[in-house]
C-alpha positions in Angstrom: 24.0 62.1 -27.2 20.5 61.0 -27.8 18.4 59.4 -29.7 14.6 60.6 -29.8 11.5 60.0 -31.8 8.4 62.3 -31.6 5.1 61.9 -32.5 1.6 62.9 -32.4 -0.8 62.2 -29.8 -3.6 63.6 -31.4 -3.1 63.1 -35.0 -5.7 65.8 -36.0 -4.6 68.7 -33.7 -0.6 67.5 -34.6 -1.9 67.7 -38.7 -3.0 71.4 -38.3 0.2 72.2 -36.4 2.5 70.6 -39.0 0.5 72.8 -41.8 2.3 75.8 -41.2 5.9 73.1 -41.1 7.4 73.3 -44.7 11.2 72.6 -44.7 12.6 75.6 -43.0 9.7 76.3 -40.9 9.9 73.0 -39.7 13.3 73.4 -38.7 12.2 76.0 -36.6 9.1 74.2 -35.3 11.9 71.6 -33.8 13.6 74.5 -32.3 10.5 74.2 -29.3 11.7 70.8 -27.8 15.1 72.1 -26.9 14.1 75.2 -24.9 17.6 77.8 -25.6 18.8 81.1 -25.6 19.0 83.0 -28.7 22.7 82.4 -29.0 22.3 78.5 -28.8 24.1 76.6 -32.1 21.9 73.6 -33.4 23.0 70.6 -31.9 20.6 68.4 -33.6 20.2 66.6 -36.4 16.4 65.2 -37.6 14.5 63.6 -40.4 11.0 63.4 -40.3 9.9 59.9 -42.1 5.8 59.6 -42.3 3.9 56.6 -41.8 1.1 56.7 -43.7 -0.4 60.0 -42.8 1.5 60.2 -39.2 4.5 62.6 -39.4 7.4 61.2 -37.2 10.6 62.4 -36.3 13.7 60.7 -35.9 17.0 63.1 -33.8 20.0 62.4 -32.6 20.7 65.3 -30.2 23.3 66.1 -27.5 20.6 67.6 -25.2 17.4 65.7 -24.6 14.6 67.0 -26.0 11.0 67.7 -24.2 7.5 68.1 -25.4 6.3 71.7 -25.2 2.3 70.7 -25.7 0.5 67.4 -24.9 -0.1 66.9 -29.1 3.3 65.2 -29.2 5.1 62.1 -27.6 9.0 62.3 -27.6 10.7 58.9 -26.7 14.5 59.3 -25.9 17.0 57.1 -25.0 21.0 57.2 -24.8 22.5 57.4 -27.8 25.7 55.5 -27.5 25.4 52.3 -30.3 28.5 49.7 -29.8 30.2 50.2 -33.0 33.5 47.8 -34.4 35.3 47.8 -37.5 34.0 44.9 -39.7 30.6 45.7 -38.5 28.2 45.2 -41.6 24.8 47.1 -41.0 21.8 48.4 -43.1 21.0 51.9 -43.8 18.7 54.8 -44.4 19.8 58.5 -45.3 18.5 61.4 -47.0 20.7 63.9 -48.2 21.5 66.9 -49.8 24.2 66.0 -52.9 26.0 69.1 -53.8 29.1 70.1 -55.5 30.9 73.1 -54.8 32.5 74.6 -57.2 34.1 78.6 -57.8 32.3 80.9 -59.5 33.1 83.5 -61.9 33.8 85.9 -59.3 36.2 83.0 -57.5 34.0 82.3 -54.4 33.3 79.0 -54.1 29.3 77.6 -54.8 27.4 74.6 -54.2 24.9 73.0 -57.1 22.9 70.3 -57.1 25.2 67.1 -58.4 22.0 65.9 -60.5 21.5 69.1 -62.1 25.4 69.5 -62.5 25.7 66.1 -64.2 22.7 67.3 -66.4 24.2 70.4 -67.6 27.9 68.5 -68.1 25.8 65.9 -70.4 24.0 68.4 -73.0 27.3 70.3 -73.1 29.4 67.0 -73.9 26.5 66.0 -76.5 25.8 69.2 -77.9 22.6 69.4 -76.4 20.7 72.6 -74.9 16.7 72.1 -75.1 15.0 70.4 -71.9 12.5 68.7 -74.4 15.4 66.7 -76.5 17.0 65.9 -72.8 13.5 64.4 -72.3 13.2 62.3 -75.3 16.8 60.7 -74.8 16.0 57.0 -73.7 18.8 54.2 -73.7 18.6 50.9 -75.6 16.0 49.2 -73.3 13.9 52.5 -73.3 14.3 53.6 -70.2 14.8 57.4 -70.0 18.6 57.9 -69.7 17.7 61.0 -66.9 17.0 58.2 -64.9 20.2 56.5 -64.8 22.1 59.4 -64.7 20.3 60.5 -61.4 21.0 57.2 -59.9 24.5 56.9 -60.7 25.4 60.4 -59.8 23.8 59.8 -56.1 25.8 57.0 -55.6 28.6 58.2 -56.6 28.5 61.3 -54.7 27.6 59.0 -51.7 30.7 56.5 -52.5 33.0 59.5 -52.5 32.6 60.5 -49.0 32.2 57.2 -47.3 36.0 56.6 -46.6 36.2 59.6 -44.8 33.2 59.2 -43.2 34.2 55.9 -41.5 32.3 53.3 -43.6 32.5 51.5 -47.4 29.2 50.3 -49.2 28.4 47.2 -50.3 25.0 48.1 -52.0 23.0 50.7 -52.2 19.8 52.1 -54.2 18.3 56.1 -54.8 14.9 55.5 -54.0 13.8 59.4 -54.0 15.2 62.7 -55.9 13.5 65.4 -55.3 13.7 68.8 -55.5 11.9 71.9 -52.9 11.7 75.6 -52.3 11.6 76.7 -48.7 8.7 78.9 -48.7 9.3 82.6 -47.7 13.5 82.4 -47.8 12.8 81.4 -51.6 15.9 78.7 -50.7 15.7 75.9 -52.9 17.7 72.7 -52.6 17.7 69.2 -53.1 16.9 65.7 -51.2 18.1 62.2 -51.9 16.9 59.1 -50.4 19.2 56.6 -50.1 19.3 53.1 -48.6 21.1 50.1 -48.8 23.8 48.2 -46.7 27.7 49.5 -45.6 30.5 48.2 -43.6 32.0 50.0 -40.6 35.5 50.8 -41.9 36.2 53.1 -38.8 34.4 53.1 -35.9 35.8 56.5 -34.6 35.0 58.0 -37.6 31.5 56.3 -38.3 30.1 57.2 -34.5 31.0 60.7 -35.6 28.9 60.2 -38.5 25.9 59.3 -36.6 26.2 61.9 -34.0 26.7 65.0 -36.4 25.8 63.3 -40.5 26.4 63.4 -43.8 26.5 66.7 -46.1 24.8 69.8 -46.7 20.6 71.3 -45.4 20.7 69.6 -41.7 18.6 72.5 -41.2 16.2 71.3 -43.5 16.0 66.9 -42.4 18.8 66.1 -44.4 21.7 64.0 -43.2 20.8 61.7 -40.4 22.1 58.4 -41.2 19.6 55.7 -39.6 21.3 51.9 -39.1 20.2 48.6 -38.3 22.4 46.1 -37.2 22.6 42.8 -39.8 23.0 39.4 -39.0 25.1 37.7 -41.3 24.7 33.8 -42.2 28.0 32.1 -41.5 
């Protein structure tokens, strides 16, 4: 496996490239550093995390990948991190939180957990317009929408971690948002998460950060990015 970043050379010429690179289409943009046949599966994984106004990309790969044009810089390395259980590291994701569910016609469906929670409160509460969901605040003022959305990420997120090789000791939302991938009229979901975990199975966990967490790879989601911690005896 490897672990690459990419970015710009020429910021301006890299800019007017990226503006054709919504979601999907950037996907497919990616698609140019790992020269394939048609028949080739993805074998990648990516998030693109800007600095400032510099788009960079972060993927774990198990072919390395090469620049196509002389507007972007990849830098790859090995990607084989030393891994025990016990091991307490730091952590960035962004995901795509679904819940799949059947529908009336008994094929199974995924939906946005947010948006699921939602609908599962103004049901519980009697509750239909999007104006009185709006209005709702708890005790402190705060609008309850918030909390829910926090609460429901981390929960979804806590859920999955056994199996996924690690258990969190803390961990924040920093980002819910919500897109629609241009022409395929897709829409979906991405959560930002960060925070720190403990490496409950290293097997397990190195799988985690060769292949990563949940639903829309295709569209940047799932690579978890971890940072060793030291921790004061």
């Amino acid at each position: 496996m490897y672990f690459s970043v990419i970015t710009p050379v020429n910021l301006r010429q890299a800019a007017y490239e990226m503006a054709q690179s919504a979601a999907y289409a950037e996907h497919q943009w990616l698609w140019k550093f790992f020269p394939s046949n048609q028949d080739q599966q993805r074998d990648f994984i990516f998030r693109r995390y800007d600095q400032e106004v510099t788009p960079r990309f972060y993927i774990v790969s198990k072919r390395e990948p090469v620049a196509f044009s002389d507007i972007w810089q990849v830098q790859s390395q090995p990607y084989a991190p030393q891994l025990s259980d016990g091991q307490h590291l730091s952590f960035q994701l962004r995901a795509n939180p679904v819940v799949t569910k059947t529908n009336d016609k008994g094929k199974p469906q995924r939906h946005d957990v947010v948006i699921d929670a939602k609908k599962r409160f103004l049901l519980e509460h009697g509750l239909t317009e999007d104006a009185t969901w709006r209005d709702l605040k708890q005790d402190e003022g705060k609008p309850l929408l918030y909390d829910l959305t926090q609460q429901t990420c981390l929960d979804w997120l806590q859920s999955r971690s056994d199996r996924l090789g690690f258990s969190i000791v803390a961990a924040n939302v920093n980002a819910y948002q919500q897109h629609r991938a241009d022409k395929r009229e897709i829409r979906f979901s991405t959560v930002d998460f960060s925070g720190e975990l403990i490496v409950t199975d290293h097997e397990l966990f190195q799988h985690t950060l060769f292949h990563g967490i949940g639903h829309a790879k295709a569209f940047g989601c799932g690579l978890l990015l971890v940072k060793k911690l030291k921790i004061e005896s």
